[in-house]
N, C-alpha and C positions, 0 to 999 in steps of 0.2 A: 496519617491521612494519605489515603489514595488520590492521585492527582492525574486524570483521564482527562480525554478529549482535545480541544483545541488549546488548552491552557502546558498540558504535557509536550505537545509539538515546538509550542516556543521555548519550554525550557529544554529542550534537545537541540533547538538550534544557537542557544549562549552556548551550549556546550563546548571548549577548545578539543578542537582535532588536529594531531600534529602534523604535520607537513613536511617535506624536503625542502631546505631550500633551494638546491639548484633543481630539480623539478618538478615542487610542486605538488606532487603527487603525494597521496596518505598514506604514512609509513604503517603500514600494516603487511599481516605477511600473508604466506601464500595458501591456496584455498585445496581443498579438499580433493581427492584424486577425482570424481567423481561429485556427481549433483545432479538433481531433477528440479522441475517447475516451483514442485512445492517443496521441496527442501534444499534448494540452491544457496549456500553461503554468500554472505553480501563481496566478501574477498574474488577479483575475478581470478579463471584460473588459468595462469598461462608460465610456460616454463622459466623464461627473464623477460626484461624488460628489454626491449634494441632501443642501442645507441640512438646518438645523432648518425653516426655514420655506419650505421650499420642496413636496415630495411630499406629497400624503395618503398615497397606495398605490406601496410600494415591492418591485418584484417582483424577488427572485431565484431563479435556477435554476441548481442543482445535479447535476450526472451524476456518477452512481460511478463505479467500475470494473465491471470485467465479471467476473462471478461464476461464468460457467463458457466452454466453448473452444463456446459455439454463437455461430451467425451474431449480429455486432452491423451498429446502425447508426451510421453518420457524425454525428457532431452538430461544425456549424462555428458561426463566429461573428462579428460584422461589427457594429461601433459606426456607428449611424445620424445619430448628432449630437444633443448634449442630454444626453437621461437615458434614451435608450432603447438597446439591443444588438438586432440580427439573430439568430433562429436560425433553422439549416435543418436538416433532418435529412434525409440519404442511406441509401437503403435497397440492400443489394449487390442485382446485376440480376438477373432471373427466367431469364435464356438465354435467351427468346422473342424472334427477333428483330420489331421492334414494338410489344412490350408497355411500358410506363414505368410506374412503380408512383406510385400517385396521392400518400405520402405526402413520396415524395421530391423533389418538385416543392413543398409546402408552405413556407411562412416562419413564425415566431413571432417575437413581441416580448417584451422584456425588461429591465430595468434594469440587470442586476447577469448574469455567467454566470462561473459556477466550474465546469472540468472536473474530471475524474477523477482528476488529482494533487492539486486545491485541498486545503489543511489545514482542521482543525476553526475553527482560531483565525484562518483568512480569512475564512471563511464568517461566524463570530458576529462578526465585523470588523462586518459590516454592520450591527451590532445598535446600535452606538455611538452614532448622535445620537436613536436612541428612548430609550434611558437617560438620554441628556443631558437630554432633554423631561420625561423621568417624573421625574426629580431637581430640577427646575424648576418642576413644580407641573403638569404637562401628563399627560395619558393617552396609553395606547400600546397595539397588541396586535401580534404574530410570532406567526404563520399556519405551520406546515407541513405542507403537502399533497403527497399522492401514493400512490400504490400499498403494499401491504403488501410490503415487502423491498427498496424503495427507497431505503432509508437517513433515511425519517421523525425516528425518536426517535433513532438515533444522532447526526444532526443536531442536534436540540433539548437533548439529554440527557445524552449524551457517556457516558463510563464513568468516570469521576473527576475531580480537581480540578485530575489534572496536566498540564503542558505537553504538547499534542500528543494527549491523549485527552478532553479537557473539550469538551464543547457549547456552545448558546448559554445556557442557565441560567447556567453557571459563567462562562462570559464577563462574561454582566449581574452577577453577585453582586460580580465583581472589579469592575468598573466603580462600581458605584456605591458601597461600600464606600472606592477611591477618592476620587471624588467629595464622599464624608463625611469624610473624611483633608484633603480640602484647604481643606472651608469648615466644620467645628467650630472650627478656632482665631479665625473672625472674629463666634464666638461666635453659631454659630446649636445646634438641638437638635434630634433626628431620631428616628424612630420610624418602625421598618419593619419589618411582617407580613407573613409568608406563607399564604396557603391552596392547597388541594388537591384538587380535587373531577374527579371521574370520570361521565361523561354516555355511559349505557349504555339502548339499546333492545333488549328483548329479540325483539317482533314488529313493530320498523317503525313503530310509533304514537306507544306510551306511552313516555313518556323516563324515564328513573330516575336520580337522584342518588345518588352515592357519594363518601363525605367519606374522601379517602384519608390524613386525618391525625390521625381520631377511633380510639380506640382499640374501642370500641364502636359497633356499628348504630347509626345515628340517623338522623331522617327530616329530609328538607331539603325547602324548601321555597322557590321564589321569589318574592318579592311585589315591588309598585312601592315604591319608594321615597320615603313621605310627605313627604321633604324636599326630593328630588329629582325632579319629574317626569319627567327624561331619563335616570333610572339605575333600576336591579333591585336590589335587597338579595336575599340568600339567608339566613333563618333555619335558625341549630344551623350554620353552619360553623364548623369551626376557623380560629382568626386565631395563629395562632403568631409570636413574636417573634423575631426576626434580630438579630444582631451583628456577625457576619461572615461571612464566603463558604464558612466551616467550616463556620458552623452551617446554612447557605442548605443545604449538599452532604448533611447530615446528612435536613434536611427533605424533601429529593426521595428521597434512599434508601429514606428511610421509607415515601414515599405508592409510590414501583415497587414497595415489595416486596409493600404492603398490594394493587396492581393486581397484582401477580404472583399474591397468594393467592386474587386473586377469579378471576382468569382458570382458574386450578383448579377452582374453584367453578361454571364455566360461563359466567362474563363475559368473552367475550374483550379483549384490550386491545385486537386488530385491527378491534376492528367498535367501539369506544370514542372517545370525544373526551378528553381529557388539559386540566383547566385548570390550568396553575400560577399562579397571583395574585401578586403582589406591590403593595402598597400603602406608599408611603412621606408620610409628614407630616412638616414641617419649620415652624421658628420660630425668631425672635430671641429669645436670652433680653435683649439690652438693647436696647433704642428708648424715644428722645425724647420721641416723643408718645405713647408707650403703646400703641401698635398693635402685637402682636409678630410681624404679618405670615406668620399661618398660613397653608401651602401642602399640598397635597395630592396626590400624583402616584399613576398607576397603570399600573402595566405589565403584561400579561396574554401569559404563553405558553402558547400551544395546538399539539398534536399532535394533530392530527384524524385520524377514525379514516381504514383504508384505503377508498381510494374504487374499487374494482375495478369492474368492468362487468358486468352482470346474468345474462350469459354465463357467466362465468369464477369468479362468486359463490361457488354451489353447488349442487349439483342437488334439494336439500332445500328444500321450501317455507318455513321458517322463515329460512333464511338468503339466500333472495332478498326477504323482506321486508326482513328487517335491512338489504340492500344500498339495498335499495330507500330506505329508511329513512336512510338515511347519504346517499343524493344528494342527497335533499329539502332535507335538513338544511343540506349544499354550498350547493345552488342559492339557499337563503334567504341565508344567510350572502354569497351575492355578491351576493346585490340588497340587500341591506343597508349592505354597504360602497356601493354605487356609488351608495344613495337620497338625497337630500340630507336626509330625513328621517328613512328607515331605521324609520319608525313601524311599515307596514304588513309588511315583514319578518319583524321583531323578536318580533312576537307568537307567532307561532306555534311558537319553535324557543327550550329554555333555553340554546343554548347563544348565539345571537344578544341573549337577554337577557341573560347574564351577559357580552357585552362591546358593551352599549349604549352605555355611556357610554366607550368608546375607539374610539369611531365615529362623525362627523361632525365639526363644530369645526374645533378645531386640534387634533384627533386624529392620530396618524400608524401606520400599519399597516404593517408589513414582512410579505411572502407570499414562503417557503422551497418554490418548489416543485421537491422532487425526481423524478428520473428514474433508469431503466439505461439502459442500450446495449442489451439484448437485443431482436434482433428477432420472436422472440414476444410481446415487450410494445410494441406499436410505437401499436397501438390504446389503449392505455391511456394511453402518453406522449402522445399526438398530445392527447387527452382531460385531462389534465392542465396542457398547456402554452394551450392554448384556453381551461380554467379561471383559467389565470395570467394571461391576458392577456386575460380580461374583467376580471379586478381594475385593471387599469391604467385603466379608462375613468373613475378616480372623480376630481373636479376638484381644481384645486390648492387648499390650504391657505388658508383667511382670515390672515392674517397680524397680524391687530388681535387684543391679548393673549394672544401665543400662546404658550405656554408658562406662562404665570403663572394657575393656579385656586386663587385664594382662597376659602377657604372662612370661616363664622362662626366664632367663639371656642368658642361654646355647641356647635356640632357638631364640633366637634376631640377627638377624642379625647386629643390632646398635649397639649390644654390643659387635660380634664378632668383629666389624670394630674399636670399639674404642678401644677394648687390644690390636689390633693389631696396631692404631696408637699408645698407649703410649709404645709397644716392636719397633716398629722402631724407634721410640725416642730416647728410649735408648738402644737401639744397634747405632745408629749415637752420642750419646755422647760417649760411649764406643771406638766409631775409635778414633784416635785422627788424626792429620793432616798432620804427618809424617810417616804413616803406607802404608807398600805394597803396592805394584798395585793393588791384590787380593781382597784388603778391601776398595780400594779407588771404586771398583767396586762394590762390596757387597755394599758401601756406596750412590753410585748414584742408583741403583738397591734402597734400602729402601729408598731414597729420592722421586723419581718420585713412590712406592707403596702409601710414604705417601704421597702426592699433588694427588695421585687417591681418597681417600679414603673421604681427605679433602673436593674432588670435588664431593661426595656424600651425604657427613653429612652435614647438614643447623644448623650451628651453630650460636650463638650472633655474633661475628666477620662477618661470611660469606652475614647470612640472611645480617644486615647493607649494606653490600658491593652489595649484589647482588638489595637489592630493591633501595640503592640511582643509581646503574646502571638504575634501573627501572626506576627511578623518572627523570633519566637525558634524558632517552628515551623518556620517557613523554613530558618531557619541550621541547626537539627538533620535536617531533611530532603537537604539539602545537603551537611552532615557525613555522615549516613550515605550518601549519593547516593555520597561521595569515596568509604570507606570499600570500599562495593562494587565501585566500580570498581577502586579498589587491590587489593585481592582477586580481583577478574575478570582486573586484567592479570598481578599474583603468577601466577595461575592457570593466564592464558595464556601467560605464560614459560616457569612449571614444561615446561607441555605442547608447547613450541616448544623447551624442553629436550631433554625426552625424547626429541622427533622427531627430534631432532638427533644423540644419538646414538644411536639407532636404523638411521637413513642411515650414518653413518659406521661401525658393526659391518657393514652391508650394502657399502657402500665395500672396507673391508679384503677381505672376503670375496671380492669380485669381483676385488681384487689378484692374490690369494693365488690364486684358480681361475688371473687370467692366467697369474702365474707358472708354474703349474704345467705349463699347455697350451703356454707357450715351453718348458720345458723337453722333453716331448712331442715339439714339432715339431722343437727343435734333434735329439735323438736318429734321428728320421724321417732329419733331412739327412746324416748321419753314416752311417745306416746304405746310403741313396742312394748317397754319396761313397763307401762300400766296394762296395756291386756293380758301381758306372763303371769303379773298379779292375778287381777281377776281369774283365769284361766286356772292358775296353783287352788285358788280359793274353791273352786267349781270341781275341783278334782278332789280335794278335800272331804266337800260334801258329798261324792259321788263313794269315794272312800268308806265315809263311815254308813251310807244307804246301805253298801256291800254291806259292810260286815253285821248291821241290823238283820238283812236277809240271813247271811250264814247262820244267823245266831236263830233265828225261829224256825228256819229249813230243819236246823239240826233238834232243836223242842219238836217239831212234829215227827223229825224220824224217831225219836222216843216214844214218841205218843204213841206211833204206831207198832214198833216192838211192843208195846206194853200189849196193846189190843190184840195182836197175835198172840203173844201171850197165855191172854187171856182166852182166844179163841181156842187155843188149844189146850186150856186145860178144860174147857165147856167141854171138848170134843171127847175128850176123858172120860170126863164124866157122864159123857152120852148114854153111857149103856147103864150107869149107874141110875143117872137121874133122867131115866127112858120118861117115867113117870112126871117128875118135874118139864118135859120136853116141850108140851103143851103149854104149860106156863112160859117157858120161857123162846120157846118159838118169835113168838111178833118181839121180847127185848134183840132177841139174835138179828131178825130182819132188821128192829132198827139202829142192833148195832154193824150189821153192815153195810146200811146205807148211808154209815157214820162213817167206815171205814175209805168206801167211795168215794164221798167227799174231802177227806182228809189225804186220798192220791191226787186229787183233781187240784186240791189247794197247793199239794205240793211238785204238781205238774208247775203249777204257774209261778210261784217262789224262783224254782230254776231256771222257768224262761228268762223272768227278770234278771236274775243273777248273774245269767249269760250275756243277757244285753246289758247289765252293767259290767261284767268284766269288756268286752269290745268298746263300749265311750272310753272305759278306763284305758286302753290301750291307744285309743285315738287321742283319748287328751296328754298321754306320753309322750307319744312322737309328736302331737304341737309342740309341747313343753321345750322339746329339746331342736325343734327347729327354729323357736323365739329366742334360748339360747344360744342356739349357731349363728342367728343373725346377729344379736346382741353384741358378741365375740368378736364380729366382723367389724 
């Protein structure tokens, strides 16, 4: 049994795909020197994979498929040695003979290249040793750039949690969640915030902040950071706390929908930059020497708005500002990356500010730049892949403390949360059970502060609890996953039932008609078989008519010899019986008007004769064509 459509996608997604486990990443191997649109390997193709400490700037690119039956172009691909891939892209020919179309003669470089079959969960493959780095105490930012309908935010943001529809968000949330699974039992404690802020120009200038996980307006504001001179703070964002990769999918749904309602409102998300933040802090709860080895990691996904060309913008003077406004923005943002300083950049653009500090260092940036195949967008890909591949000019990585940003005790948020749960501690051992109203109040007051705090920290005890929730979510996802399928194939049975006997009533049917047209044709043959009869019998008689005539044709040719004969032995005797001549005169006359008659009678015998030899020949070839059909 054939098993198509949506019933076949679920069972692709039980399917076990092996994994690395230090990165996560599908061990599968490497792709094809070479690939087009439509024949691109799901393998991406790139020469190795860089380290943690190897790339600053880690470029990949991305082609969808083809979104409608217009002209595409060629896009192939060629590992150069190292960490860079080939692209070229082929434009189909003009007819002109002569003419060569300039972009089809062009090269790009690249890291990383996933065609048109790559999966979600190849692509955020690549996201793997930046989570490793930000779990480490290291900063990070993932760049998706390109055209509006290029496959930007489906890339970054996927459409849910599940296998084969998840992004690179969902990717990172599973990753580092992991990650927390594997180093809480050696007794470290983790704390990890999301934000969500939205960077919208209305005229190309002035930039506006949008806190997409406030439930109210509020004004944000960026300042330097007094502790840090190489970082921005943004005052009034939301810091919301994570658990797990549930709660990660919950917080993004919230700030799209919150971008959905502004895009109503007049803010498009396409003319929009997308920050998703994540910040994670880690520590020992036990060390020796009382250092509890505060770390601080940050990982920053961005979905930058679309960068279309000033052309294709709009014809409206506000929305070639905004365009206008969104390159600036681009162009800073690559001089940023590729400055060793990134100072003079940085200033001018928030959103260059708010990822200052995942730029330069042992920073490491990963750029998703997508593409189509259409060749009405050949000018924008060419313009996009130029943008990718000035990101690659930034130098390698300092390799001294990389991954490790310790931060002070006093600036730890983790640390401030964890004196404060062992002071509610013991301010709650401190009540005793018989004390005031006053303090039995103080007392639920530090109980539900500590059960906040608790619900922050991702401790041994928590992580446990919160991933066998996970695990149990799992198994009932799974169960029902069965469930439907049991049902979808119950389903498809029933309906391969059906069809089944549907065919065979159609079957019978078709019997029952043969039989019937055999019986038809036997009757046809039967009735055949009686006119041959008839027909033998009619020949028969026609037969023996013949040979009646033969038989008296040949008595009168006697007859007539005979009267010759005789006429000439009369003529004989003519001179004999000169005399007798007179007598016999009027017998002579009337024996030759005996003679006369007796040619006229046997004129007519022949004609018959002849027209019975011609029926006979026609009742022949009937004969032997009621046999040929007979035969048949």
């Amino acid at each position: 049994m054939v098993i198509e459509g949506p019933l076949k996608d679920k069972l692709e997604a039980l399917k076990f795909k092996p994994t690395s486990r230090r990165t996560g990443k599908p061990l599968v191997g490497t792709a094809p020197a070479s690939a087009t649109p439509a024949s691109t390997p799901t393998t991406p193709v790139n020469a190795r994979q860089s380290s943690v400490g190897g790339l600053a700037v880690h470029v990949s690119v991305r082609c969808r498929p083809a979104t409608s039956s217009k002209q595409v172009i060629d896009v192939s691909s060629e590992p150069l040695g190292g960490d860079k891939v080939a692209l070229k892209l082929t434009a189909p020919k003009s007819g002109n003979e002569g003419e060569d179309d300039k972009a089809a003669a062009r090269a790009y470089r690249c890291n990383t290249y996933y065609g048109p079959s790559a999966s979600q969960e190849e692509v955020a493959s690549s996201a793997a040793s930046l989570v490793q780095h930000a779990m480490e105490g290291g900063s990070g930012s993932i760049l998706c750039h390109g055209i509006t309908g290029s496959g930007k935010t489906h890339t970054m943001c996927g459409t849910s949690n599940a296998s084969g529809t998840s992004g690179i968000v969902q990717s990172v949330g599973r990753r580092m969640f992991e990650h927390i699974r594997d180093q809480v039992a050696s007794g470290r404690v983790y704390m990890v915030e999301a934000s969500y802020v939205q960077i919208f120009s209305a005229d190309g200038s002035t930039e506006q902040l949008i806190d997409l996980l406030a439930d109210t307006e509020t004004d944000l504001e960026i300042k330097q950071d007094p502790r840090n001179p190489l970082s921005f703070v943004c005052a009034g964002l939301q810091r919301i706390p994570i658990r797990s990769p549930d709660d990660m999918q919950q917080v993004l749904n919230k700030g799209l929908q919150r971008s959905q309602a502004k895009e109503n409102a007049g803010i498009a998300a396409a003319r929009s930059h997308c920050l998703f933040m994540l910040t994670v802090e880690s520590m020992s709860e036990q060390s020796s020497n009382g250092d509890s080895g505060v770390t601080k990691g940050k990982l920053v996904l961005v979905d930058l708005a679309g960068s279309e060309s000033m052309l294709k913008a709009s014809s409206s003077d506000v929305a070639r500002r905004q365009a206008l406004g969104i390159n600036r923005t681009l162009a800073s943002l690559s001089m940023a990356v590729n400055s060793t300083s990134g100072a003079s950049a940085v200033k001018g653009s928030c959103l260059t500010q708010f990822l200052r500090d995942c730029m330069g260092g042992s920073a490491r940036t990963l750029v998703v730049a997508t593409i189509g195949p259409e060749l009405e967008d050949m000018e924008e890909t060419i313009k996009t892949l130029t943008y990718a591949q000035q990101m690659m000019t930034s130098l390698t990585v300092r390799t001294s403390n990389v991954g490790l940003n310790r931060i002070d005790q006093d600036q730890s948020s983790l640390m401030q949360m964890r004196d404060r749960h062992n002071e509610c501690i013991r301010m709650l051992k401190d009540k005793v059970s018989d004390s005031r109203e006053e303090e039995q109040e103080e007392r639920r007051r530090l109980q539900t502060e500590m059960n906040e705090i608790n619900q922050r920290l991702l401790t041994k005890d928590s992580a446990e609890k919160t991933l066998e929730e996970m695990r149990q979510q799992q198994f009932s996802k799974m169960d029902a996953m069965r469930t439907e399928i049991s049902e979808a194939m119950n389903n498809q049975m029933d309906m391969l039932r059906k069809q089944s006997q549907v065919e065979l009533e159609s079957l019978r049917a078709t019997v029952e008609k043969s039989q019937q047209e055999s019986e038809r044709v036997k009757k046809e043959a039967e009735a055949h078989e009686a006119a041959v009869v008839k027909l033998q019998a009619t020949l028969q008689d026609a037969q023996q008519a013949r040979r009646a005539a033969e038989e008296e044709a040949s008595t009168l040719r006697v007859k007539l010899a005979t009267a010759e004969e005789r006429a000439s032995m009369l003529s004989s005797r003519q001179e004999e019986l000169r005399k007798e001549r007179a007598e016999f005169d009027e017998e002579r006359k009337q024996l030759r008007q005996q003679g006369e008659q007796q040619w006229q009678r046997l004129a007519v015998v022949e004609a018959e004769l002849s027209k019975f030899k011609s029926e006979a020949e026609v009742q022949k070839k009937e004969i032997e064509r009621l046999n040929a059909v007979r035969g048949e």
